[in-house]
C-alpha positions in Angstrom: 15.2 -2.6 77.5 18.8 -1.7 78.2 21.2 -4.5 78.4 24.3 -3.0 79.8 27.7 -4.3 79.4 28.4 -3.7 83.1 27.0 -6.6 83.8 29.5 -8.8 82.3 28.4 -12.9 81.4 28.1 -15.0 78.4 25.5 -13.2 77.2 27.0 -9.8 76.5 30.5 -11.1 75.8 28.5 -13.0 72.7 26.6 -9.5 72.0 29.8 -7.7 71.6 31.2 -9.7 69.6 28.5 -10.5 67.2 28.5 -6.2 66.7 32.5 -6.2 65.9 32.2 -8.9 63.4 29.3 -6.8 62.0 31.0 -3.7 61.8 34.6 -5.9 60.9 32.6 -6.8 58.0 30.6 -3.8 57.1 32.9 -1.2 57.3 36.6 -2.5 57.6 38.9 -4.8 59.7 39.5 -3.7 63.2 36.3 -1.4 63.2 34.0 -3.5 65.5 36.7 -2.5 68.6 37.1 1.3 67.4 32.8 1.1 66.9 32.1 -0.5 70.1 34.7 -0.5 73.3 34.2 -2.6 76.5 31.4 -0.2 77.9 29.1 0.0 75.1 25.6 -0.8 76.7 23.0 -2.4 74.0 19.1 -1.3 73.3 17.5 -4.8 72.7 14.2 -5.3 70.9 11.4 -7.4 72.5 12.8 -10.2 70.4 16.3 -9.7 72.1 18.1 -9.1 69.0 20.3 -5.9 69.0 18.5 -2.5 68.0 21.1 -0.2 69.2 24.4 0.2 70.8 25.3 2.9 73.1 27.9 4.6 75.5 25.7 6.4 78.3 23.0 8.3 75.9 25.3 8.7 73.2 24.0 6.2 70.4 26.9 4.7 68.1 24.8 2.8 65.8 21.5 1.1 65.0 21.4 -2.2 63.6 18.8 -2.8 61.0 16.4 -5.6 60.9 15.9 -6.1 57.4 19.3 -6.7 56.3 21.4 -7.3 59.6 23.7 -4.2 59.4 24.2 -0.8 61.0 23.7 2.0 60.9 25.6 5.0 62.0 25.2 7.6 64.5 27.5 11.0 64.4 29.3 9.5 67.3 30.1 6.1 65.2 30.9 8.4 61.9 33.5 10.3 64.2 35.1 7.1 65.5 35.3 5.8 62.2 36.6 8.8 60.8 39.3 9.5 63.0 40.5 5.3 62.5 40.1 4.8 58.6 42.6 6.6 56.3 41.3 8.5 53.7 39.7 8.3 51.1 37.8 5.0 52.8 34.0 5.2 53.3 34.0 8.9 52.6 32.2 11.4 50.3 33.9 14.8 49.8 31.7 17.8 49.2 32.7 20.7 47.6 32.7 24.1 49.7 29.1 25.4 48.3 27.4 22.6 49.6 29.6 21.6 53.6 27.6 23.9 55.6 24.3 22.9 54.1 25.6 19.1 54.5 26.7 19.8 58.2 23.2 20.9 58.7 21.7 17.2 57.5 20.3 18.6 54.4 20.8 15.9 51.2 24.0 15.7 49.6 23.7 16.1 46.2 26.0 14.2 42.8 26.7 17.8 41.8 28.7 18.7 44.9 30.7 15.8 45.4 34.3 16.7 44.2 35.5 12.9 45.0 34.7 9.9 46.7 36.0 6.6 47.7 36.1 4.0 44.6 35.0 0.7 46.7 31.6 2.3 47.6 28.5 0.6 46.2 25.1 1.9 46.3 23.4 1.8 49.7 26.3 1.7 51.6 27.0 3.5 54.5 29.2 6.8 54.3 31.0 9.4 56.0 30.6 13.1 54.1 33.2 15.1 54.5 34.5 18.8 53.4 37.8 18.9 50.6 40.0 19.1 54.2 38.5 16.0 55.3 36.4 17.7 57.7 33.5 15.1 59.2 30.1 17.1 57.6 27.4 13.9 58.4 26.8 10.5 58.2 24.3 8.9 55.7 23.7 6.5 52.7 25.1 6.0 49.2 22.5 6.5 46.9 25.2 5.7 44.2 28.5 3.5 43.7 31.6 5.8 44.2 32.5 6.3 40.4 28.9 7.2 39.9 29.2 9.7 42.7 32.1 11.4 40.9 30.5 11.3 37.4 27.1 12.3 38.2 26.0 15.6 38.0 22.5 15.1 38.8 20.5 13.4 41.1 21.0 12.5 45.2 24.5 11.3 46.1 23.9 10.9 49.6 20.6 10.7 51.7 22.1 12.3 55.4 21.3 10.7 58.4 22.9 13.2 60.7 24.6 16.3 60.0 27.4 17.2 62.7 25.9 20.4 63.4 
C-alpha cells in the first residue's frame, strides 16, 4: 500500500515527521528534511508502520523493523553525501578496490585508506573513492578506527553500488 504525501492530513504530517526525527537521529541534525522533502510518498506494511519512503519509484530508504532505523537506498546515500561535510558517515576506499565497490561487491578492511572516527559497528555508511566520489551505500561491519587499522576481514557489507 502506497500512502502518498499528496494527500496531505494528520496522518502523513505525523509520518513525515516521525522519518526526520529518525534520520535527525540516525545519521545527523537536519538530515530528516535533506532525506525526505514534502513529496516523499511512504510504502506502509499491513501493520501501517513505515516500510519505505519514496519519491515516484525512486526508493530513499527502508526502515527496518527490528531495530526502528533505516536503511539507505543510492538515492538517500546521494542526498546525504552531497549535505554532510566530510569525513562524516563515510568510508574511503583506496583506488584498487572503487570500481569493484561501485559495482556492489564487499568492501574489504584492506582497502579502506580512512574513515570517519564516530562510526560504530553496524552503522550505516557512505563508501567513497580518495576524491570523495559516492562508490555505494552499506553497513559498518567495524567501528571507524577498526576500519583504518584492520587489514583483514569485511569493512563494509554494500547494499548498493552506484553503478
Amino acid at each position: 500500500m502506497i500512502w502518498s504525501r499528496r494527500v496531505v492530513n494528520a496522518r502523513t504530517k505525523n509520518l513525515v515527521k516521525k522519518a526526520r526525527i529518525i534520520a535527525d537521529f540516525q545519521f545527523a541534525r537536519g538530515a530528516g528534511e535533506i532525506l525526505f522533502p514534502e513529496n516523499v510518498e511512504f510504502v506502509l506494511s499491513r501493520t501501517r508502520r513505515i516500510s519505505q519512503i519514496k519519491t515516484g519509484e525512486e526508493r530513499i530508504a527502508t526502515l527496518r523493523s527490528y531495530d526502528g532505523l533505516f536503511t539507505l537506498s543510492i538515492e538517500g546515500a546521494k542526498r546525504l553525501h552531497q549535505f554532510l561535510r566530510f569525513p562524516a558517515l563515510r568510508v574511503v576506499m583506496n583506488e584498487e578496490s572503487s570500481e569493484f565497490v561501485r559495482k556492489g561487491k564487499t568492501a574489504f578492511c584492506k582497502h579502506v585508506s580512512t574513515a570517519d572516527p564516530e562510526i560504530r559497528a553496524y552503522d550505516e555508511v557512505i563508501v567513497v573513492d580518495e576524491q570523495d566520489r559516492l562508490l555505494a551505500t552499506g553497513k559498518a561491519m567495524l567501528a571507524g578506527d577498526e576500519l583504518r587499522s584492520f587489514k583483514h576481514g569485511v569493512a563494509v557489507k554494500v547494499r548498493q553500488g552506484r553503478g
